[in-house]
N, C-alpha and C positions, 0 to 999 in steps of 0.2 A: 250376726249369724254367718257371714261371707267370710267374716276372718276366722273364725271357728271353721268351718269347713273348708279353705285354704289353709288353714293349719293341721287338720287333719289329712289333708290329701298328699301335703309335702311329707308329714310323718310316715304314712304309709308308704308312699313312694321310695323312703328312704331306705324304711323297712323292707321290702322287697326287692332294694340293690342289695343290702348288704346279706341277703338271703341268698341272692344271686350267688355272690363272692364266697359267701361262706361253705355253701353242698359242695364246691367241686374241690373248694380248700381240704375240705373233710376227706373226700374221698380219693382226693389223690395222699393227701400228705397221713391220713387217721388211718385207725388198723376196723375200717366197719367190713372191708371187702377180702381182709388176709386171715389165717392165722385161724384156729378154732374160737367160734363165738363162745365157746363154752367158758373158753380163760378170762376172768374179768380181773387180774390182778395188774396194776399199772407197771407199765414199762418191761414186762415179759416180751409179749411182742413176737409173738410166734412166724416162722417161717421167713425172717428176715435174715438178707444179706448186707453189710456192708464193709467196700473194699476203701480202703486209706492209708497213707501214709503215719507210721507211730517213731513217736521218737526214740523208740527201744532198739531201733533199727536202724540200718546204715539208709543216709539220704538215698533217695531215688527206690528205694523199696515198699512195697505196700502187703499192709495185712491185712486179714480177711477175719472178720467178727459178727457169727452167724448163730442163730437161734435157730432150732428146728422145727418142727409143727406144733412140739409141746410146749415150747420154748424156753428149752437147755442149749446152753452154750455148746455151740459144736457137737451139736448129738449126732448121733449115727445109728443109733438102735432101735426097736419098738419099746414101747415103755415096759412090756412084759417080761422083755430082753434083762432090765436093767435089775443090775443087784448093788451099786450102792448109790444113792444120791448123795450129793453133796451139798450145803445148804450157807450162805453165808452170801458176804457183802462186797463193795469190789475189789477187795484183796481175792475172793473167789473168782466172780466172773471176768477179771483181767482185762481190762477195756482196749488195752494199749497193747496187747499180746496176738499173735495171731493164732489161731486155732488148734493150727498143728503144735503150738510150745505150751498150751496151758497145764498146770500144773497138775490141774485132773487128769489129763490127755498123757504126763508122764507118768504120772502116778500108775495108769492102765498100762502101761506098759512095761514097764519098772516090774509089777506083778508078775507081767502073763511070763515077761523073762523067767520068772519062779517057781513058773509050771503051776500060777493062780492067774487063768483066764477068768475077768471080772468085763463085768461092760458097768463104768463111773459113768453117771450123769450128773454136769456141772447147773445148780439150780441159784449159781448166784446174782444178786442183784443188786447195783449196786444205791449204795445207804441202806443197805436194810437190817436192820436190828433184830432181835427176839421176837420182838413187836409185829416186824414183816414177815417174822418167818412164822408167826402163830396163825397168821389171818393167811398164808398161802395157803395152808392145808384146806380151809373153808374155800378160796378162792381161784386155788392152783391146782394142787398135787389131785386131791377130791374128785377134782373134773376128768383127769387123766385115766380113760377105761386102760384095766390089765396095768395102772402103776403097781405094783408090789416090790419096793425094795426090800432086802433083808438087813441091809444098814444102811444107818443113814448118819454124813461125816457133818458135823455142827461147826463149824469154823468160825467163832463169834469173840467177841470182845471188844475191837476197836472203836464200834457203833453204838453200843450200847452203852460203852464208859464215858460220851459226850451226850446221854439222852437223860436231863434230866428227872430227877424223882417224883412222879406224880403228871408225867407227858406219856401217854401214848401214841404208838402209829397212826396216823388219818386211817390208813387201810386197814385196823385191827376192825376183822368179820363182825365184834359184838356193836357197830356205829353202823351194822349195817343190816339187824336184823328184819325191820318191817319192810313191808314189798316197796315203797315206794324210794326209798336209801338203797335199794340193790339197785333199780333202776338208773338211780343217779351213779352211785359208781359201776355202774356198766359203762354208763357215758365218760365217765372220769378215765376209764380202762383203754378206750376206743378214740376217743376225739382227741385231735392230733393239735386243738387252740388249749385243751384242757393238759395235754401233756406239755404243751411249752410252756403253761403256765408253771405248774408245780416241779420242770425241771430248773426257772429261773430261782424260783423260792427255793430249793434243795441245793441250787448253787450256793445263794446268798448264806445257808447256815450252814454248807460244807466250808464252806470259804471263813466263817466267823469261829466255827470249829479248828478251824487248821487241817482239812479232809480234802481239800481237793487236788485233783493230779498235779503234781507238778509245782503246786502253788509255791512250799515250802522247800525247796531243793534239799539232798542232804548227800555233801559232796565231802571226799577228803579236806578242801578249802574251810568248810566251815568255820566259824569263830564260834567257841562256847562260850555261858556265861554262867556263875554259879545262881540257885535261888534253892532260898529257903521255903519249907512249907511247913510251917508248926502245926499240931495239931490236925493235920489231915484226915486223921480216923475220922473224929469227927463228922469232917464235912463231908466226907464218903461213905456211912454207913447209910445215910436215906437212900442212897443208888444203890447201895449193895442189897439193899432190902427186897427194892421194889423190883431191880434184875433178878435176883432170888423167886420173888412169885412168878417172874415171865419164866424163869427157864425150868421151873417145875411146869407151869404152864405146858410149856412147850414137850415138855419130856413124858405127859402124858399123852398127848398129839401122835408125837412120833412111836409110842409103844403101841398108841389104839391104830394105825396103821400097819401094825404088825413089822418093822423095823427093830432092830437095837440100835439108839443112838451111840455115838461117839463125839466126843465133845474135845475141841481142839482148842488150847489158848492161844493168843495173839501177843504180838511185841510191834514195840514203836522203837523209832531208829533217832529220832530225831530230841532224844532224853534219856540219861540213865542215871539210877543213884548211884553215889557216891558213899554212903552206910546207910542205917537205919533209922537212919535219929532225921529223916526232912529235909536232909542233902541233896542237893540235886544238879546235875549241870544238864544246859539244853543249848540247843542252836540257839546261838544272838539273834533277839529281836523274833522269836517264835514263842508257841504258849506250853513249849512240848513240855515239860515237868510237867504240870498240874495235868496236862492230858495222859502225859505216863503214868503219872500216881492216877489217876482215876483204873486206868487201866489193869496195875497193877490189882486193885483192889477188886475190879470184876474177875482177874483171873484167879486172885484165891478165893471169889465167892464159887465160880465155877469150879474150883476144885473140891473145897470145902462138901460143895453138890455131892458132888462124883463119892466121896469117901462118904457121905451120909446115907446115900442111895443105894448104892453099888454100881453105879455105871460107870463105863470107862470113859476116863478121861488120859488125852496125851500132852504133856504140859511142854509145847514147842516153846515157849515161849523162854522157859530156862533151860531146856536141852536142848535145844538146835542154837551154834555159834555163828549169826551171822559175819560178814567180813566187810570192809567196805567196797561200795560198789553194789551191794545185794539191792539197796533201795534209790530209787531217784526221789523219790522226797520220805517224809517221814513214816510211812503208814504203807506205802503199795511199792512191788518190788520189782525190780531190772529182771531180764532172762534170766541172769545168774542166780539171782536171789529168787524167782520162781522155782529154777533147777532144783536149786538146794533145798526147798520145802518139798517137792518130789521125792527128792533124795531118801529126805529123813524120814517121811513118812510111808515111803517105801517098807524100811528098815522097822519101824514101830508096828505097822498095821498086819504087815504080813502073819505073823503068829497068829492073829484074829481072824484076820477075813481067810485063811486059806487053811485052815483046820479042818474044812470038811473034803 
């Protein structure tokens, strides 16, 4: 009986150090004391500053990569302010960019030069698919009193062409219907052990993807290598399907918010065909083909969308000519190559958004 209750007393003991350890962990490093409790979506992250060094930049310089109370990238508005959001993954929210250069932030300017004063809020996250962007509206935009966009810009594909067929988002709202799953991802939203967990995990499959900053460089140096893909249809129509249900999904999301979506395609740098027949050439020792041709294949399911529905879609992906230099690795872009998505979609959107 003495060693049972020495064994209980050391567990408790234990238990109440690492309780110690734990509250002030939480509340210094977790988001329970910042930011609207209302947002329970992971990695938003309201009212954050952080100043750092990016390698977009000349050494010795530091940008600024800030969230505002809603937690839009570089906001500056009320949300009642804002007339278009923008929704996409970190080719959206620019991780490595600083505030003042993101492509939103040209894009609004690029406008008002047009004599179309718009206020953009940038709502992107980075990894987050159709999947993320379905369950923010439950989780995010919903909470947001006086959100009312009148567009909303969808900038998707990348994420979605590595998400296999029959995997959803952890944060898709319907895994978190009953009271007690909301409760847990409130915790999942705010605790700062729970966010280093799932940002190691999202490393690990950005990294096995070929998605992470920097990982894959893609420089004039490059060495290509050719590969074949026979039969790709194939192995790409169960993703084309099941993206097909998310982004009607989604496309009814953003009309019951009283928005018109606009739906933008994506390009990877790091692979291009070569014809039509399965050709392909990619950076040596990368997996870019088969991630191109995926990609490829969400962006005609996304177009395909657009002509069956009617909504607009802007197909960047074959109209805007990148140059080298626009990307530092395969998938997320240099200042230049942010510019130039500015640029162009300056030049596209305007007839739309400035008609009234």
């Amino acid at each position: 009986m003495d060693r049972v209750r020495r064994a209980i007393k050391i567990v408790s003991i234990n238990l109440l150090i690492l309780i110690a350890l734990l509250v002030p962990t939480e509340l210094i490093f977790g988001d329970w004391l910042s930011g609207d409790s209302a947002i329970s979506t992971l990695n938003v992250r309201p009212n954050t500053v952080d100043v750092r060094e990016s390698p977009l930049y000349p050494p010795g310089n530091t940008i600024t990569f800030s969230r505002d109370k809603y937690g839009f990238r570089a906001g500056r508005v009320a949300a009642s302010e804002i007339d278009v959001l923008v929704i996409g993954g970190s080719t959206t929210a620019e991780r490595m960019v600083d505030d003042a250069d993101l492509w939103t932030v040209r894009l609004q300017r690029l406008l008002a030069d047009q004599d179309c004063p718009l206020n953009i809020a940038n709502a992107g996250i980075d990894g987050y698919s159709t999947s993320g962007h379905i369950a923010s509206f439950e989780q995010w935009f919903n909470r947001i009193p006086g959100l009312k966009p009148r567009y909303m810009l969808v900038y998707v594909g990348i994420n979605d062409s590595v998400l296999p067929e029959g995997v959803e988002n952890p944060a898709d709202p319907q895994k978190f219907k009953p009271g007690w799953r909301r409760i847990g991802h409130y915790i999942a939203a705010h605790s700062a052990l729970r966010r280093a967990y799932v940002t190691l995990r999202a490393w690990w499959v950005a990294r096995q993807m070929g998605l992470l900053h920097g990982e894959a460089p893609v420089t004039p140096e490059n060495k290509w290598e050719p590969v074949e893909l026979p039969g790709f249809g194939t192995l790409a129509a169960p993703r084309q399907a099941a993206y097909r249900r998310r982004l009607a999904r989604l496309d009814g999301l953003i009309r019951g918010f009283g928005a018109v979506p606009i739906y933008i395609t994506q390009m990877r740098a790091d692979a291009r065909e070569t014809n039509g027949n399965g050709h392909w050439l990619q950076v040596r020792g990368s997996l870019g083909a088969l991630s191109a041709a995926f990609l490829l294949a969400i962006n005609e399911t996304t177009l395909d969308f657009c002509r069956d529905s009617g909504e607009i879609c802007i197909d960047l992906a074959n109209k805007l000519h990148f140059v080298p230099g626009d990307f530092y690795d395969g998938v997320h872009n240099t200042l230049a190559g942010s510019h130039r998505i500015a640029d162009f979609l300056a030049s596209e959107l305007a007839p739309i958004l400035c008609r009234a």
